[in-house]
N, C-alpha and C positions, 0 to 999 in steps of 0.2 A: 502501426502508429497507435493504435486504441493498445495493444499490451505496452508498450513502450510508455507512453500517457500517463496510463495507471499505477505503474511505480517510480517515474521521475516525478517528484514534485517538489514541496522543501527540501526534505531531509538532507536530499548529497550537501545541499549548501551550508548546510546548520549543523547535523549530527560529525559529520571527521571529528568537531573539536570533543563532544560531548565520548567519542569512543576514547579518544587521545588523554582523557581525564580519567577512562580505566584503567586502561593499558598503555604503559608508557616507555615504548620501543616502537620503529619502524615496523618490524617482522612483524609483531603483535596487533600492532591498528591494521597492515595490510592482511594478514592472516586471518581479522575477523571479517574485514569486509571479501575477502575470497572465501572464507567456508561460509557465510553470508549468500554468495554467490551461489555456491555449491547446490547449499539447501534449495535458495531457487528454482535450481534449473531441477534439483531431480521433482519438485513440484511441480513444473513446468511437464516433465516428461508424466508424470499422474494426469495431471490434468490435460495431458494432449490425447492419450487413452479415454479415459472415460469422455473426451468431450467428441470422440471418435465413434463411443457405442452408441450415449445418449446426444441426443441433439437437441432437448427439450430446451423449450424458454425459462430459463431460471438458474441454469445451469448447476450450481453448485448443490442450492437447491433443490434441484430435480433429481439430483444423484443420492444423494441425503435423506430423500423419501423412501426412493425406490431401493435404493439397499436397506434401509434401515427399516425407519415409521415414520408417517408424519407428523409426528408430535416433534419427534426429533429435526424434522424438517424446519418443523414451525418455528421452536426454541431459535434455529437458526436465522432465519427470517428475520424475527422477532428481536434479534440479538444487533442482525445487521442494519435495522433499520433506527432502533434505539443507541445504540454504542460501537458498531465496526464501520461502517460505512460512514454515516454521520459522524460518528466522534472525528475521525480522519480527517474529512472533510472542514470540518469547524475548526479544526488544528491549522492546517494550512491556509483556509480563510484569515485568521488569524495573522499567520505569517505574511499572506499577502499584502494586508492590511496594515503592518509594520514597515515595512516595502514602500509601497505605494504613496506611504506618507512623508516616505525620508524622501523618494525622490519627487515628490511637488513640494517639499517641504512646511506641510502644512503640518498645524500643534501635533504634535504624536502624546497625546492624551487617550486614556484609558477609552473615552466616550469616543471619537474620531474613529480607532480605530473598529470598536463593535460599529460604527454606522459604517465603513467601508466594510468592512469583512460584510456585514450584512446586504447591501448595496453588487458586491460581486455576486452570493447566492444566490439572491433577487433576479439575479440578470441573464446569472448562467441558467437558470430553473426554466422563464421565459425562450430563453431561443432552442433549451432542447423538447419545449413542447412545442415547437414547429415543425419538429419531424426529424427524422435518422438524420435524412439528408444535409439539414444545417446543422445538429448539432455535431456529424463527423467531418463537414466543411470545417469549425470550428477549431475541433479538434485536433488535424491535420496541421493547420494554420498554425497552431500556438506551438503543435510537437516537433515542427519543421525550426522555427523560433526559439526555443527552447534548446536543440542539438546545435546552433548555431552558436546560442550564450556559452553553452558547457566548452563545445571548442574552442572560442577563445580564451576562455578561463586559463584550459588546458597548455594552450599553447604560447599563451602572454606568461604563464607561468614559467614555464620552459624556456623561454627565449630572454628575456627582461628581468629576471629577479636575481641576483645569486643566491646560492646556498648560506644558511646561518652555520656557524658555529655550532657545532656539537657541545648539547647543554649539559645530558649527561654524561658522566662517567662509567667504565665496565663495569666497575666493583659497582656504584649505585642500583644499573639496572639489575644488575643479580640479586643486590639484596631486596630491591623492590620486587622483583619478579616472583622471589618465592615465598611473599605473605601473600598467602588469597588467591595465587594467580589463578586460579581455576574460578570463584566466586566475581571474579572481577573482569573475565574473560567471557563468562555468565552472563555478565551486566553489561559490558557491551557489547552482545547479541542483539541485545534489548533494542536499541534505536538504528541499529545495523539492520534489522530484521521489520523496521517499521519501513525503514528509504527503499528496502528491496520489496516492500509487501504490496500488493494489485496488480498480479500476474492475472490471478483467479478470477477479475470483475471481466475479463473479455468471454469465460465461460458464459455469463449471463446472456449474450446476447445472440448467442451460437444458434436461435431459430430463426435469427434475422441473417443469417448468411448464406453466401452461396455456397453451394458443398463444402458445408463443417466438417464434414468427417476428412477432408483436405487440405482448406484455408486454416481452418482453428488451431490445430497443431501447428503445421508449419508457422503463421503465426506466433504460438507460445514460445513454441524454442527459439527463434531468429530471435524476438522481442529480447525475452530476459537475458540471452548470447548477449546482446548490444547491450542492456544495461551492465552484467557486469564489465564488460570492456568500458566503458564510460568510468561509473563508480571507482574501478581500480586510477585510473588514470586519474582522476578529482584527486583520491586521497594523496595518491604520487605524488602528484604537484603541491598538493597542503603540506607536505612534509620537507618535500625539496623550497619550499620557501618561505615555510616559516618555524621549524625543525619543531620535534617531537611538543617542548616545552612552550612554546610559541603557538602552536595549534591549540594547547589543549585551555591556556587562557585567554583565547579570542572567542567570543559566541555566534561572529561570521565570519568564518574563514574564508570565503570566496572574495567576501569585500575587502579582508587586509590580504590577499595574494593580488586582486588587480589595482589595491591601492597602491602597494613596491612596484608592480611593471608597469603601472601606467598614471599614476598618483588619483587626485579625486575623481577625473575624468572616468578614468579604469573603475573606479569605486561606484561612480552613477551609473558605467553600462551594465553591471554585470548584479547591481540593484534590480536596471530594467529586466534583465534578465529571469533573475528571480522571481518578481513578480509576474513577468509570462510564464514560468514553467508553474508557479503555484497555479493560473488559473486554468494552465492547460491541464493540471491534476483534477482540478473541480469541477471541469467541460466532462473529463472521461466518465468520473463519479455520476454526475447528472445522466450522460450515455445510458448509462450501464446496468448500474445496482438496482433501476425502479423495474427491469424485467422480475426481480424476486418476487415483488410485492405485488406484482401483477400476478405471476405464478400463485402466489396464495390466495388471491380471490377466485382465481381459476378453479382452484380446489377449495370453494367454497370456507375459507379458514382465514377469513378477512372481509373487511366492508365491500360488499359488492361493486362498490363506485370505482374501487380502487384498479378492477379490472374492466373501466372504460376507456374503448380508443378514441383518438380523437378524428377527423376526417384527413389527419395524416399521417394514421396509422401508428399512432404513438399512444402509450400512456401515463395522458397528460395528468392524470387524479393522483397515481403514483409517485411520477415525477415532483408533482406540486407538494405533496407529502415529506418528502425527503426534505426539499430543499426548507421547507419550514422547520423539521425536525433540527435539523444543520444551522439554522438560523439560532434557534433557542441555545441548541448547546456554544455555538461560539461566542452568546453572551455571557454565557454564564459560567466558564470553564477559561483553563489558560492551557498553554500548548502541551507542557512536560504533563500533566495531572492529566489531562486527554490521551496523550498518548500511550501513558501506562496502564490507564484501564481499553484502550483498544484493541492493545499487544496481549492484556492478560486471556483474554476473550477468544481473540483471533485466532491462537493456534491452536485451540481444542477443537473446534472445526478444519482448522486446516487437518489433525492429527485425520479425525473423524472420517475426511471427504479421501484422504487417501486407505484408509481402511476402504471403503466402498469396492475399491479393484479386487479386494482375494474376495469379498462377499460376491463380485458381478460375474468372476471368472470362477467360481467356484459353478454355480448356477449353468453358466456359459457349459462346462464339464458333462451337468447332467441331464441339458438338453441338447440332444445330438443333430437337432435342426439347428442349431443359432448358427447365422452368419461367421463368416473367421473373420476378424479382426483389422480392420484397416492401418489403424498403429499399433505396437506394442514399447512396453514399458523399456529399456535397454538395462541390462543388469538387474529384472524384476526376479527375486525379490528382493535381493541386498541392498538395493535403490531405492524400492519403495520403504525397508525398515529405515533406511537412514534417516529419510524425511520425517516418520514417524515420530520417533527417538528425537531427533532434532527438533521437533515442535515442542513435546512433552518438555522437555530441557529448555525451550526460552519460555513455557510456559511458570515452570516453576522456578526460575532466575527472576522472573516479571513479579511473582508473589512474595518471593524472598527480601528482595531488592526494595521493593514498592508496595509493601503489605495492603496499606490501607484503602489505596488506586486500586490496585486489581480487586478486592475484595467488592467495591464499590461497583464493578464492571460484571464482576460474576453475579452479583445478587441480583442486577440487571438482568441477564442471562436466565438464574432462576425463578425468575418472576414471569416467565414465558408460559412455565405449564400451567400453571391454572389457567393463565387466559386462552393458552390452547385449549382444554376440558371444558371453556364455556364458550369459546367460540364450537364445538365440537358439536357443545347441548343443543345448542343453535343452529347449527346445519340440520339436528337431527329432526 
């Protein structure tokens, strides 16, 4: 449920159309959202390994140290507490907040919705500093909720809609096909790679598990297995019902597929819908990502407060931290310009965190007491370059595409070291 959580949230319901405006063929949309998938899982297969050696609080984190240095650890931290975890979060607060307002039907005004978006954060922040316990009660509830909207989406899709008319023509798509298609197949990885993206926040909390080196993995893979079966089957149905050219000029496709099977009705459940799966994304975020920030007080390389529990074993200082962080950027940012600086950010760590394997299993080599290995990578190493490669490559699709976004997100990112080198002075 916690990996499943962390990468359903808006996106499947918003990005189909946003991919369908790159690439404009069935194969093409379904193809990005399957090598999407792909990238996933062989992440998924990384991170089920190292979350197999290391079972430290911080996960990703922890991995990031101890292979590397902790500056680099820090940068990361520091990266996710200011622009990956937050920006994300404020993105889909946002969306929720669009949601939320259609279906009470109150003003959907710029101010309205920063006081709901703001008002969720608020809310969600307080019950997960009550402890694991309610905030994976929470959790559960909303992702149970959530699998329920997607299926009927799925299935009111399928049953109730016909097929539109085929808008393009052969010749069209061929000649559309071959200006760009590589640059525009680039671009949409982009928002593809943002709806698959929070496999990695379940690492974070792998010292609060019972045998990680067993649940965590199994976990990973089952988790991201189930989204991409879900995701493929969304886009299926966005196509089977409102074909290529019809997706790609609707900016909710989920609300015009259950508007034709079901008309407004159809429209308001799968609204409600929505807005349970965004707050079940922002329950998991809350969960999860404040073990980092805990992690770096631990190691001395953050405000000492930050690594205080509260008397239900949580950390509430962390916690409270985030959700304010998250509060600031969703007033001040709007979803697409959040998003591109999250993505440009995002996968230089993800690149980073699966480098960590040949650094752990190098080490692993030349000490002939370590432990053997409870999981290993399948296809290691062809698996783990691919992930590699495939970061690097939405990486710089993100800065191509969105120059000025990602630059914005990286400067972020590099404003990490110095404060790592004075936070540093200061331990010392």
């Amino acid at each position: 449920m916690i990996v499943m959580g962390g990468i359903i949230g808006s996106g499947i319901f918003i990005n189909p159309s946003v991919v369908a405006k790159q690439v404009h063929t069935p194969a093409l949309i379904l193809g990005a959202w399957a090598i999407g998938g792909l990238i996933a899982l062989a992440g998924a297969f990384i991170y089920a390994e190292l979350a197999a050696i290391r079972t430290d609080v911080g996960g990703q984190y922890a991995y990031i140290r101890d292979a590397f240095h902790p500056s680099v650890a820090f940068i990361y931290g520091w990266t996710l507490l200011l622009v990956i975890q937050t920006g994300g979060m404020a993105a889909v607060a946002i969306t929720f907040a669009k949601y939320f307002l259609e279906i009470t039907r109150l003003p959907a005004s710029d101010l309205n919705s920063a006081l709901v978006a703001t008002l969720a954060l608020a809310l969600l922040t307080v019950i997960n500093c009550l402890g694991v316990r309610a905030g994976s009660t929470v959790q559960n509830a909303l992702m149970v909720l959530k699998i329920v909207a997607i299926a009927a989406l799925v299935f009111c899709g399928l049953l109730f809609v016909n097929s539109p008319p085929a808008s393009l023509t052969p010749s069209e798509v061929s000649q559309g096909a071959e200006v760009g298609l590589i640059a525009s197949f680039g671009a949409a990885l982009i928002p593809v790679m943002f709806a698959y993206g929070g496999w990695q926040t379940a690492s974070f909390i792998s010292g609060e598990l019972r045998e990680p080196q067993k649940n965590l993995p199994r976990g990973l893979l089952l988790g991201v297995l189930g989204v991409i079966v879900v995701y493929l089957a969304v886009n299926f149905v966005c196509i089977q019902a409102l074909g290529v050219e019809g997706l790609a000029n609707t900016k909710t496709p989920a609300s015009a597929v259950m508007r034709l099977a079901l008309g407004e009705k159809g429209a308001q459940f799968i609204a409600v819908g929505i807005a349970i799966s965004t707050l079940g994304f922002l329950s998991q975020g809350m969960l999860t990502a404040p073990r980092v920030y805990f992690a770096m007080a631990e190691d001395r390389l953050f405000f000492k407060s930050v690594a205080k529990l509260s008397r239900t074993r949580v950390p509430v200082i962390a916690i409270a931290l985030q959700g304010l962080v998250a509060i600031i950027i969703a007033l001040s940012g709007k979803y697409e310009q959040i998003l591109n600086y999250v993505v440009s950010v995002d996968f230089i760590f993800f690149g980073l965190t699966a480098i960590c394997v040949f650094v752990f299993r190098a080490r692993a080599r030349k000490d002939h007491n370590s432990a053997k290995r409870s999981y290993s990578i399948p296809g290691h190493p062809l698996t783990t370059i691919f992930f590699i490669a495939a970061c690097w490559i939405v990486v710089a699709s993100t800065f191509y595409s969105y120059p000025k976004n990602s630059i914005i997100g990286f400067g972020i990112m590099l404003a990490g070291l110095p404060v790592y080198f004075l936070w540093k002075a200061q331990k010392r």
